[in-house]
C-alpha positions, 0 to 999 in steps of 0.5 A, spaced: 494 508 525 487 506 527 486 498 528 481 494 529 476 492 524 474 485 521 475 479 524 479 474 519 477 467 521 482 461 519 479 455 518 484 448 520 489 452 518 496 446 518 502 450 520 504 455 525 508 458 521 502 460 516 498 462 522 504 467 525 505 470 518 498 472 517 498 475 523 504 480 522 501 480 515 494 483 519 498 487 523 501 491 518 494 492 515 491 495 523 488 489 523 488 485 530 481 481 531 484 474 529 480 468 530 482 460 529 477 454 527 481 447 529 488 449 529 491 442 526 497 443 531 493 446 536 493 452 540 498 455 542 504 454 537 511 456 538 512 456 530 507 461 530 509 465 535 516 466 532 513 467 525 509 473 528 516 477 529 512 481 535 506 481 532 501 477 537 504 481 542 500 488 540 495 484 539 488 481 543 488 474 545 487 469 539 480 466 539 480 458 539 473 455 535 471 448 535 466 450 529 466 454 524 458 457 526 461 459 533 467 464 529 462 467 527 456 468 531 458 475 533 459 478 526 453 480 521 457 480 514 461 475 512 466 474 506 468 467 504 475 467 500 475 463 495 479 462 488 475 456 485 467 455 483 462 454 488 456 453 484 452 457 489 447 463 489 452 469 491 455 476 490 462 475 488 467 480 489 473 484 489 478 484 495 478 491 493 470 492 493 469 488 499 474 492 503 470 499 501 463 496 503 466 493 510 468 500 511 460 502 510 458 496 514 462 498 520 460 504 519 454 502 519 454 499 526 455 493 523 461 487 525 466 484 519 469 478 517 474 474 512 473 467 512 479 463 509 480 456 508 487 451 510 493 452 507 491 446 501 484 445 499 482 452 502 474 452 505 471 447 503 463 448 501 459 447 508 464 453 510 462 457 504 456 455 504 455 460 512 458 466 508 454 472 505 459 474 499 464 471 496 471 474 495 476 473 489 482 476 487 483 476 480 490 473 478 493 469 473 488 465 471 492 459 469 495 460 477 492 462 482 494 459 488 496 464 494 499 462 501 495 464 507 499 470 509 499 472 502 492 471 501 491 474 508 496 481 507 492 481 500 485 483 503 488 487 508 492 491 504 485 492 500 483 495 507 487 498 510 487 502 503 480 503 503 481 508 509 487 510 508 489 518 506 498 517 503 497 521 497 499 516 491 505 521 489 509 527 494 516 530 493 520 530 499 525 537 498 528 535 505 525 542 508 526 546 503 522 550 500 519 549 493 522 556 488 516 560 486 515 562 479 518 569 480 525 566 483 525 561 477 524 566 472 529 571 475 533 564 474 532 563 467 533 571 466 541 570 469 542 563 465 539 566 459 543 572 459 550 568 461 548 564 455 547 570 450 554 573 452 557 566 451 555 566 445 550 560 446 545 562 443 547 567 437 543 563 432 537 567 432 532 563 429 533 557 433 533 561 439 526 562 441 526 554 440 532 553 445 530 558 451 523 554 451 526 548 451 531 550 457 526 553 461 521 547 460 527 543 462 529 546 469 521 547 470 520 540 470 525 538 475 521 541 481 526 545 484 526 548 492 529 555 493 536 552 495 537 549 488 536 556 485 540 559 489 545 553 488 544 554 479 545 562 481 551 560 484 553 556 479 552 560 473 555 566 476 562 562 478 562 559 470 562 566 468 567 569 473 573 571 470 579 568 474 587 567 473 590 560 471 592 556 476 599 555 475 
């Protein structure tokens, strides 16, 4: 997992905890770059270090500010998190539009940053107001209200995402092979034989309807080589003659 990437800026975040699960929240995104801006309970914390669960410890030193300007003078490009109206002049965005266009901006030479407020009124205005975007995450608009970490695992799960190559959907045959075409259909023969010779499919009007169906139904279910040999094994058991157990 590649880490690194933009920065996240906590501003007077109040509670250790918040600080700590943010952290593990950035870590489980590759994220490793946080910065505090007045710390209400100062730097270190001891909550802060126990809600990280190790994260702090595969991470940089945490960055301590007095102001905000300082937390950002290295950085070209900053997202302000917001979940209010700010009446200014700004591009607003999406967690998930932000992530894809600061995955340009690096690319590009450029420095990220995510700036987030404290945990009751979020950033205040004289903050927003130094940021070049404003980022949203569209929610129930009747509430909106996010915890810190949550807030900070949302946007870093956008990035995270953004570079991320997990195909959305796989099937894991735990090392077997997926049967060929020519193995099903060598399947469907036997199956399809058993059942004529039981007499399942004397109607021969409905019959080119029910082998359609059957064949439809095993083709779906993705079967490997094993589970074909497993159904061959299968029929021709049913279909041996044996003496009754007494």
């Amino acid at each position: 997992m590649s880490m690194g990437g933009p920065a996240i800026i906590l501003v007077s975040p109040q509670m250790g905890e918040n600080i700590g699960t943010a952290a593990r929240a950035m870590l489980n995104c590759g994220l490793t770059d946080l910065r505090l801006v007045g710390p209400r309970d100062g730097w270190p914390n001891v909550k802060a270090e126990r809600a990280a669960v190790g994260a702090f410890e595969m991470m940089p030193p945490v960055r301590v500010f007095e102001k905000t300007e300082d937390a950002l003078r290295d950085l070209t490009y900053v997202y302000a998190t917001t979940a209010r109206d700010r009446k200014m002049v700004k591009p607003i965005v999406t967690a998930r539009f932000a992530a894809a266009e600061a995955k340009e901006r690096i690319a590009a030479g450029g420095r990220i940053g995510f700036l987030f407020g404290a945990e009751r009124m979020g950033l205040v205005n004289d903050d927003v107001a130094l940021a070049d975007a404003l980022l949203t995450v569209p929610l129930n608009p009747e509430f909106t209200s996010l915890n810190l970490a949550q807030a900070v695992l949302l946007v870093g799960y956008e990035w995270f995402q953004a570079g991320d190559t997990t195909p959305p959907s796989q099937l894991d045959t735990n090392g077997s092979p997926l049967a060929t075409k020519e193995q099903l259909h060598a399947f469907f023969a036997h199956f399809e034989r058993e059942l004529d010779a039981c007499g399942f499919l004397r109607n021969q009007e409905a019959r080119p309807s029910m082998v359609r169906n059957l064949r439809n139904m095993w083709s779906r279910t993705h079967l490997t080589e094993q589970e074909v040999r497993t159904l061959h094994g299968v029929v021709k058991e049913l279909t041996t003659l044996r003496v009754p157990r007494k």
